[in-house]
C-alpha positions as CSV (number, residue, x, y, z in Angstrom):
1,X,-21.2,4.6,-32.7
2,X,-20.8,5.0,-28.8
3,X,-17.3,5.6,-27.6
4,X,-15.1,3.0,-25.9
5,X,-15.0,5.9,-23.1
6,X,-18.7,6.0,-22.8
7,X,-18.6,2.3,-23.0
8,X,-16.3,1.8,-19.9
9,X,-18.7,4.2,-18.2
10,X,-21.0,1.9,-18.1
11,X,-19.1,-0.5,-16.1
12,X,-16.7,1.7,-13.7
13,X,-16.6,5.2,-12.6
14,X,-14.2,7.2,-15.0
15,X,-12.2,9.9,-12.8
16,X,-10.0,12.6,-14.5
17,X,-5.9,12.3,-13.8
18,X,-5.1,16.0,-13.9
19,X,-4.3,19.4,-12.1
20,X,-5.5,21.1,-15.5
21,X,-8.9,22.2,-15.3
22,X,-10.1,23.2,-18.3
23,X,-9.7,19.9,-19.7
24,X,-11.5,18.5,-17.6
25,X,-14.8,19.5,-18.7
26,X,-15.0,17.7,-22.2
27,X,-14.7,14.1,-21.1
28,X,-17.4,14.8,-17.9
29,X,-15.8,12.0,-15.1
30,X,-16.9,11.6,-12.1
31,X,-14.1,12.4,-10.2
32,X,-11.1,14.0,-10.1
33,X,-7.3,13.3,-9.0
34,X,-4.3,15.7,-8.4
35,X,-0.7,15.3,-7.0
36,X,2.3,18.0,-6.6
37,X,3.2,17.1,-10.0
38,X,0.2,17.4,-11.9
39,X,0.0,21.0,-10.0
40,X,3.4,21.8,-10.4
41,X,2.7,21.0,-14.6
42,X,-0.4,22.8,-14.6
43,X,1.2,26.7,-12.8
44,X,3.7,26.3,-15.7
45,X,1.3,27.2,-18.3
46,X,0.2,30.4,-19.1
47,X,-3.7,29.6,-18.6
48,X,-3.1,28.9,-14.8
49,X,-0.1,31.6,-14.1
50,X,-3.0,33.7,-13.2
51,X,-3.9,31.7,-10.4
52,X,-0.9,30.8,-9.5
53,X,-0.1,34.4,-8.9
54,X,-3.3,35.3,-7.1
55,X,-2.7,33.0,-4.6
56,X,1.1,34.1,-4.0
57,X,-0.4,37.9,-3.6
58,X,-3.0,37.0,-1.4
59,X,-1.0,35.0,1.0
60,X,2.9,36.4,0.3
61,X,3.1,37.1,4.2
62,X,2.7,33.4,5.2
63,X,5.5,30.2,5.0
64,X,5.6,29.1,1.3
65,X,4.2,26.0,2.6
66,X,0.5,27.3,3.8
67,X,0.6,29.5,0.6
68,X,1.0,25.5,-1.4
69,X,-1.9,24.4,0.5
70,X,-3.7,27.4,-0.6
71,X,-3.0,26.8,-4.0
72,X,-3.9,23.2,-3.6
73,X,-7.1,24.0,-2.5
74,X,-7.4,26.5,-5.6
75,X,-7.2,24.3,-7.7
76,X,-9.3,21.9,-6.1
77,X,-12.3,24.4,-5.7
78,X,-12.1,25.1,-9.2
79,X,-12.5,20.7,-10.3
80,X,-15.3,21.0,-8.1
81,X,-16.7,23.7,-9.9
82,X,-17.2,21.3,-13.2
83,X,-17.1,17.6,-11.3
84,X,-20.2,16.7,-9.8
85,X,-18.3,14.2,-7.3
86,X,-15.0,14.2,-5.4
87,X,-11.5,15.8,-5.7
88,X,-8.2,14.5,-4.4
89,X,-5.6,16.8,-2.5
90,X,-2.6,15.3,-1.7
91,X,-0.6,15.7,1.2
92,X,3.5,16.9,1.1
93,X,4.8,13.6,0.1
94,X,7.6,14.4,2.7
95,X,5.6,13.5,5.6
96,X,5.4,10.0,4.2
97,X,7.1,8.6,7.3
98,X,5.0,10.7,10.1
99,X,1.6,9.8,10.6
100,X,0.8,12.9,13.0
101,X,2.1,15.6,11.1
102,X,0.2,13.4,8.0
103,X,-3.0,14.0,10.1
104,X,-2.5,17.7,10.9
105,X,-1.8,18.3,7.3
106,X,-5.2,16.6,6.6
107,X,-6.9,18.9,9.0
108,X,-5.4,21.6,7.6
109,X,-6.3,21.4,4.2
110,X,-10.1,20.0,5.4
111,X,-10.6,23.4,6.9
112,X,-9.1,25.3,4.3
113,X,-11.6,23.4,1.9
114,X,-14.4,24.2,4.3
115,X,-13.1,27.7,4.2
116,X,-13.7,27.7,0.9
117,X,-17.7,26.1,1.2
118,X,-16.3,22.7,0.1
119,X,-17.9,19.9,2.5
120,X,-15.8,17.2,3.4
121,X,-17.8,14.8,1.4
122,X,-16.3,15.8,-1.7
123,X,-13.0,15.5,-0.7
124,X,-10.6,12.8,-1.1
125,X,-7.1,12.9,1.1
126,X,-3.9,11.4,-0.6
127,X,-2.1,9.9,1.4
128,X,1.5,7.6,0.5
129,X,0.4,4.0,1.2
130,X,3.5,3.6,4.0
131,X,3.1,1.7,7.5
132,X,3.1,5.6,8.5
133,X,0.3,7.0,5.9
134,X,-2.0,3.7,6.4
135,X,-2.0,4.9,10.1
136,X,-2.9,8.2,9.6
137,X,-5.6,7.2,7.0
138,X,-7.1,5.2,10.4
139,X,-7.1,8.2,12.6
140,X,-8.5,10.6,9.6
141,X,-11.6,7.8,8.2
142,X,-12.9,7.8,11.7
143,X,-13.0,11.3,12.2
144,X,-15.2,11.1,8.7
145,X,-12.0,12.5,6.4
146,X,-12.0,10.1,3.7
147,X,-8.9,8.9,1.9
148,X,-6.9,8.0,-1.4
149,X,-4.1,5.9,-0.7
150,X,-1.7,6.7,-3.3
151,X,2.1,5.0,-4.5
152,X,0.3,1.7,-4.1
153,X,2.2,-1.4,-5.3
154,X,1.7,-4.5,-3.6
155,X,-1.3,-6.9,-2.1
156,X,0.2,-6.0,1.1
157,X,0.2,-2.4,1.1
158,X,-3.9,-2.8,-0.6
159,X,-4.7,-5.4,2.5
160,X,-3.1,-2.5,5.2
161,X,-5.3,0.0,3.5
162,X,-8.5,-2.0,3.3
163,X,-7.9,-3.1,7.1
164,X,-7.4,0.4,8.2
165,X,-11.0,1.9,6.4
166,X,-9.8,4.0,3.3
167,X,-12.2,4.9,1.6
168,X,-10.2,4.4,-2.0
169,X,-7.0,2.7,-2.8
170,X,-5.1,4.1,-6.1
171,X,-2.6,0.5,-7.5
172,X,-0.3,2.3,-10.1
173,X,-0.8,0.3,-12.9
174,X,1.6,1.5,-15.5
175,X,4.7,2.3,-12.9
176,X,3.9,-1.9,-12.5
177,X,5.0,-2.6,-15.9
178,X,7.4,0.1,-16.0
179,X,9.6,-1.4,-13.7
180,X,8.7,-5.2,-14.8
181,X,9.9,-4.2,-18.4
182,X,12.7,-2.6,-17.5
183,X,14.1,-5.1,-15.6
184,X,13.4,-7.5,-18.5
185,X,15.7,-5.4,-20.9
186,X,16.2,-7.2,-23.7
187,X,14.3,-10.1,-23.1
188,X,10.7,-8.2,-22.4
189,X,8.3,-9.9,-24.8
190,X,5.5,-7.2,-25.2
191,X,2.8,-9.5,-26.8
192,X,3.3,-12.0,-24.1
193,X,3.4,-9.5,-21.3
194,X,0.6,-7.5,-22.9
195,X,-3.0,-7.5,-22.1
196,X,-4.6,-9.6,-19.4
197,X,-0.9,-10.4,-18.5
198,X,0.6,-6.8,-18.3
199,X,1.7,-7.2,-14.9
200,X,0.1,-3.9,-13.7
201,X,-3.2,-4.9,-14.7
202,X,-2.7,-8.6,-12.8
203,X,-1.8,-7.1,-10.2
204,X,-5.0,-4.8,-9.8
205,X,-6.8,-7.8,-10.5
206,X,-5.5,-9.5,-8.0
207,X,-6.0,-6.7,-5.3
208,X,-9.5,-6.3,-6.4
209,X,-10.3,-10.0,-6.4
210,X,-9.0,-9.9,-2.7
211,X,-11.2,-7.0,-1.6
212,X,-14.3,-8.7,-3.3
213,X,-13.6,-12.5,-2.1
214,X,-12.9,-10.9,1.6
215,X,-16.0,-8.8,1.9
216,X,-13.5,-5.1,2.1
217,X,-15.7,-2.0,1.2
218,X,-13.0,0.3,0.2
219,X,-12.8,0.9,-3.4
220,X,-10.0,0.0,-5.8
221,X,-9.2,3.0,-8.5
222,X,-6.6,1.6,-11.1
223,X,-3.8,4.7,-11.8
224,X,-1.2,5.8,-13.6
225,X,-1.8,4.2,-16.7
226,X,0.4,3.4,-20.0
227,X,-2.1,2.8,-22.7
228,X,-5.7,2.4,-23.5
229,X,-5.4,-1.3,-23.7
230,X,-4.4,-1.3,-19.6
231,X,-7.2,0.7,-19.4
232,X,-9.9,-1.3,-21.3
233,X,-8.7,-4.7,-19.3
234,X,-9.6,-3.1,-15.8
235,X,-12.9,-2.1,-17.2
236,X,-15.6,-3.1,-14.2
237,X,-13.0,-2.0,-11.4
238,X,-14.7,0.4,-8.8
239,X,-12.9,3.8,-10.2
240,X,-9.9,4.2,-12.8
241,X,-8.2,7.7,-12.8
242,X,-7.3,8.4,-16.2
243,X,-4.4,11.6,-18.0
244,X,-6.4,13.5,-20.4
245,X,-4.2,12.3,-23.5
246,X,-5.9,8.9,-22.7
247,X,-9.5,9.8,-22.0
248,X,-9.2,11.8,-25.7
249,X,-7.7,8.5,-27.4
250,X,-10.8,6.7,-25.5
251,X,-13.3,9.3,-26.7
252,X,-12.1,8.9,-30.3
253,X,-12.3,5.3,-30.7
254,X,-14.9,3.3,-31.3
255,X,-13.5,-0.3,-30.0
256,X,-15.7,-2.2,-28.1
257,X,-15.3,-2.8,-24.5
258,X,-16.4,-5.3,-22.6
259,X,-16.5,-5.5,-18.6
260,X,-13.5,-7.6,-17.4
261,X,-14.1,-7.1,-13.4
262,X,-16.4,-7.9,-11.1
263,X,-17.6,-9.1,-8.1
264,X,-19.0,-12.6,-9.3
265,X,-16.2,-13.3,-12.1
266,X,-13.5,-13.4,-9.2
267,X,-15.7,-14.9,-6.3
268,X,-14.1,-18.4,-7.1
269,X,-10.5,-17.1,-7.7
270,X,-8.4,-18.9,-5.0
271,X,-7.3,-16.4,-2.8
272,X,-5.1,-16.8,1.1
273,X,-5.9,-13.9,3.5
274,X,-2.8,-12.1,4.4
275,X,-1.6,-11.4,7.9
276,X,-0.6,-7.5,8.0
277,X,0.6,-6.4,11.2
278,X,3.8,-3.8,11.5
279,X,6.1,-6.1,11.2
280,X,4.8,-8.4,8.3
281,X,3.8,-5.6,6.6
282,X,7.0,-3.9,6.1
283,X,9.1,-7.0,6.0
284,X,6.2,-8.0,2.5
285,X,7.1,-5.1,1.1
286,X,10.9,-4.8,1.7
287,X,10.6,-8.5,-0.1
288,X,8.9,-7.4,-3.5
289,X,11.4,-5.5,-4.9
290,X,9.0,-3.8,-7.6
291,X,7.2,-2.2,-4.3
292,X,9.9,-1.2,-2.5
293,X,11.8,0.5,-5.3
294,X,8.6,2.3,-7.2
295,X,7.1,3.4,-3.6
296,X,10.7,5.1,-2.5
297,X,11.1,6.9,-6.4
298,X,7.3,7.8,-6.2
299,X,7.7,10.1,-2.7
300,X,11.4,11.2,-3.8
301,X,9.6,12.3,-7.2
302,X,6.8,13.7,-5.3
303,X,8.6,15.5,-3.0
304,X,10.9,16.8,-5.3
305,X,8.1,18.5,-7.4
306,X,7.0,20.1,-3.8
307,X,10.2,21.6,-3.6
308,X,10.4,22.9,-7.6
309,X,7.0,24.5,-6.6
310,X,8.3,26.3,-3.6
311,X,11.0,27.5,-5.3
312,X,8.5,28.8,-8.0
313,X,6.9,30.5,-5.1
314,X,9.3,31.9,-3.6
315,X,10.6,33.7,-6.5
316,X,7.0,35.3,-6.8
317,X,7.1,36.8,-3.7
C-alpha cells in the first residue's frame, strides 16, 4: 500500500521541520526548515554535543553571537548534505523590529554559507513577518537572497510578503488553532472546529486562494502543525514543513489522501484585494487579535531560545 506521506508527495512539496539531522534522512523531503529552537533542542542531545562543541573551539575568540551564526550554518551545511533542495536559517528573532541590522545579518550568514561552498540558491532566509522583516525581505530578494517569512498569522501580513517578492511564506497552522481553542475554553467543539474548519487550515486556505486568484508567485508553506489531519487538508499547497513525529505517523499510515488545494479549485473563491501600506498594515494586524498576540509570543519565544543558546555557549568557552 503506498503511504499517505508518499501520497501528499504527489501533490505538494514535503519539507522537513527540524534542526535534527539524522532524522532527516528516512522520510527524504525536499527541503528543510530550522529556527533557534529546533537548534537549541537539537545541541542538547548527545548526538549533536559534538558539534556543538567543535564549533565553540573553533571560534571561542569571537562574540557568542558570530560563534551562533557559525553553528547555524553547521547545521545547515550538514541538511544540505542529505536534502537535495533548500535549507532555512533564521535570523536572531531580536532584530524583528530593524530591517538594516535584519539585512546585515542576512549578509552575514549568506557569506558564511558561501564560506562553506553553499550557493545562495539553496538557501532560504527566515525572516519574522513584521512591517520591519517584510522590508528587509525587499531589500534581500532583489539582491537575489531569497526568503522564508516566518511567525505568519494573518492575510495581511501574507499580502505584505507577497507584495514585497518573498520567495516563501510560512502561515503557522497549528499556533492558529492553538490560540482559537484556547480562547474557546470550555465551549471549543473539536468536531465542529476540526478538519476543513480547523481555523489554521482556513486560514492557509484563504492565503493561498489569495495568492492564486491575484496572480502572486511566492509560495505558501503551511507550518507548525498539530496533527496529521491539518496536514492531509492542506495537501496541494506549494510546500508544508512538517516535525518528524508527524512525517513517521504519515509514513506509517496508509489513509488515503486526496489533493484539497489548488490553483483551479479556488479560482472562483470570492476574494477583495487588500490595501497594505504601513499604516494599514499594522493597524490590520493590531485588529486581529489571534496575529497580534501569536506574532509577539513567537519572537519573545524565539528570542528567548537565542539567549538559552548563548548561555550554553558561553559556559563552553
Amino acid at each position: 500500500m503506498t503511504t499517505a506521506l508518499d501520497q501528499l508527495k504527489q501533490y505538494t512539496t514535503v519539507v522537513a521541520d527540524t534542526g535534527d539531522f539524522q532524522q532527516i534522512a528516512q522520510y527524504k523531503p525536499q527541503d528543510a526548515t530550522t529556527n533557534p529552537s529546533l537548534v537549541l533542542k537539537a545541541v542538547q542531545k548527545d548526538d549533536y554535543k559534538p558539534l556543538l562543541e567543535k564549533t565553540v573551539r573553533d571560534h571561542a575568540s569571537k562574540p557568542v553571537g558570530q560563534i551562533i551564526d557559525h553553528l547555524l550554518i553547521a547545521f545547515g551545511t550538514e541538511i544540505l548534505k542529505i536534502i537535495p533542495g533548500r535549507v532555512s536559517t533564521e535570523v536572531d528573532a531580536r532584530l524583528s523590529f530593524d530591517a538594516r541590522a535584519s539585512v546585515d545579518k542576512a549578509h552575514e550568514l549568506i557569506k558564511l554559507y558561501e564560506k562553506a561552498g553553499i550557493g545562495r540558491e539553496r538557501v532560504l532566509i527566515k525572516l519574522a513577518s513584521t512591517w520591519e522583516g517584510i522590508r528587509a525581505a525587499e531589500v534581500l530578494q532583489k539582491e537575489g537572497i531569497k526568503c522564508n517569512m516566518t511567525l505568519l498569522f494573518s492575510l495581511a501580513q501574507a499580502v505584505a510578503c507577497a507584495e514585497a517578492g518573498a520567495q516563501l511564506i510560512s502561515p503557522f497552522v497549528g499556533r492558529i488553532y492553538d490560540w482559537y481553542k484556547k480562547s474557546a475554553g470550555a465551549n471549543w467543539d473539536e468536531v465542529k472546529n476540526g478538519g476543513a474548519n480547523d481555523p489554521g487550515v482556513q486560514s492557509v486556505h484563504r492565503i493561498y486562494a489569495y495568492y492564486k486568484k491575484f496572480g502572486y508567485k511566492t509560495e505558501v508553506m503551511g507550518a507548525s502543525f498539530r496533527t496529521t489531519s491539518q496536514i492531509v487538508e492542506l495537501a496541494g499547497c506549494d510546500l508544508l514543513t512538517i516535525s518528524p513525529d508527524l512525517l513517521q505517523k504519515l509514513h506509517d499510515s496508509t489513509d488515503t489522501v486526496e489533493r484539497k488545494l489548488s490553483p483551479e479549485a479556488v479560482k472562483n473563491e470570492a476574494i477583495e484585494r487588500v490595501a497594505v501600506d504601513e499604516a494599514s498594515f499594522r493597524f490590520l494586524v493590531n485588529d486581529d487579535a489571534m496575529a497580534t498576540e501569536k506574532l509577539a509570543e513567537g519572537i519573545r519565544a524565539f528570542a528567548a531560545d537565542a539567549v538559552k543558546l548563548e548561555k550554553l555557549i558561553d559556559a563552553l568557552r
